[in-house]
C-alpha positions in Angstrom: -21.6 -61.6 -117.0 -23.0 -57.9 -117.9 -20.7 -55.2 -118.1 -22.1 -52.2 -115.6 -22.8 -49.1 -117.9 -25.2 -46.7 -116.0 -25.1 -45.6 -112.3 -28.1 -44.5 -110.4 -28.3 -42.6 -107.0 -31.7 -42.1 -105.7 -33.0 -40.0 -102.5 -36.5 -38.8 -100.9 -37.5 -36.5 -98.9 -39.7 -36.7 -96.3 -40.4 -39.9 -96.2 -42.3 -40.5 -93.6 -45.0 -37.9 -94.3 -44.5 -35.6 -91.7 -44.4 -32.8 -94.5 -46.6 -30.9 -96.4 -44.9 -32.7 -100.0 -42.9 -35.8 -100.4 -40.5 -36.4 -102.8 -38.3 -39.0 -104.5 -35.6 -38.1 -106.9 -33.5 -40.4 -109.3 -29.9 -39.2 -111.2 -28.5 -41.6 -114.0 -25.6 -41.1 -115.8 -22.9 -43.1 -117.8 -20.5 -44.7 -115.6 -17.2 -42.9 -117.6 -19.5 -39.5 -117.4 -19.9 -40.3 -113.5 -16.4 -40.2 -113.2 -15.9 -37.3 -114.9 -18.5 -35.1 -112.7 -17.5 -37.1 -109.4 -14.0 -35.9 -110.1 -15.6 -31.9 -110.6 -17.2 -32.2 -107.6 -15.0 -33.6 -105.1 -12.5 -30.5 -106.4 -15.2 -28.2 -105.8 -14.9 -29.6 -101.9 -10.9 -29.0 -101.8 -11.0 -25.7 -103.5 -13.9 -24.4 -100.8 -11.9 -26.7 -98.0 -14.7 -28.9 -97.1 -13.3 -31.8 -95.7 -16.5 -34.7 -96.4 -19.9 -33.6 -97.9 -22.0 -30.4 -97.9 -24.8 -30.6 -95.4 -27.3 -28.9 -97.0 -28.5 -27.0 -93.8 -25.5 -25.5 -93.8 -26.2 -23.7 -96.9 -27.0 -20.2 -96.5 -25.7 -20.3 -93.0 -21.7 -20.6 -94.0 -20.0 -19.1 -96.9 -18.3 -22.0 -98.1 -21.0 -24.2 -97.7 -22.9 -22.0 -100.0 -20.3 -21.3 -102.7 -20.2 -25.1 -103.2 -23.8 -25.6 -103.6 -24.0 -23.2 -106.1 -20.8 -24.9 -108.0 -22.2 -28.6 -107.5 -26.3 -27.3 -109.2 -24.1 -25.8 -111.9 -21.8 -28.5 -112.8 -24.5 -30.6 -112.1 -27.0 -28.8 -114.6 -24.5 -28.6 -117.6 -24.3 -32.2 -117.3 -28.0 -32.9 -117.7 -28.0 -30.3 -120.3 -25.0 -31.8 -122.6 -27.5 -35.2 -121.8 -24.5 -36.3 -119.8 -26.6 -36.7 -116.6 -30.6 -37.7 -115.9 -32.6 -36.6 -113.7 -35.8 -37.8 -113.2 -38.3 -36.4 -110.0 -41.5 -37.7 -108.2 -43.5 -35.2 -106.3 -46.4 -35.9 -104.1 
């Protein structure tokens, strides 16, 4: 049996072509370095007391909402910069 080594999360937007643009979007990362950033994130959420997920339309309507966004997009970006993280984008 294969050990699992990568993880990939994948999303689109506007799929159903209702939009102007459509998108798809793919992250892949290192299963240990997954860990690592899942960990980062999820105290991101305590420390701005979110109790589940951010809801993206609540972003520049609530504070804490916000200040998470912005913490997730950094953490997030230093990871694709150390090559830690992947991130791979479709636009049409």
């Amino acid at each position: 049996m294969t050990k699992l080594s990568h993880i990939a999360f994948a999303d689109e937007t506007n799929p159903g072509g209702s939009g102007r643009y459509g998108a798809f979007a793919l992250l892949t990362m290192e299963k240990d370095e997954c860990r690592k950033l899942n960990q980062n994130l999820e105290q991101f959420l305590v420390d701005n007391k979110i109790s589940s997920e951010i809801k993206w339309k609540n972003v520049g309507k609530d504070q804490k909402y916000s200040k998470a966004s912005i913490e997730f997009f950094s953490e997030s970006l230093d990871f694709a910069c150390r090559e830690k993280l992947r991130i791979d984008v479709i636009c049409w």
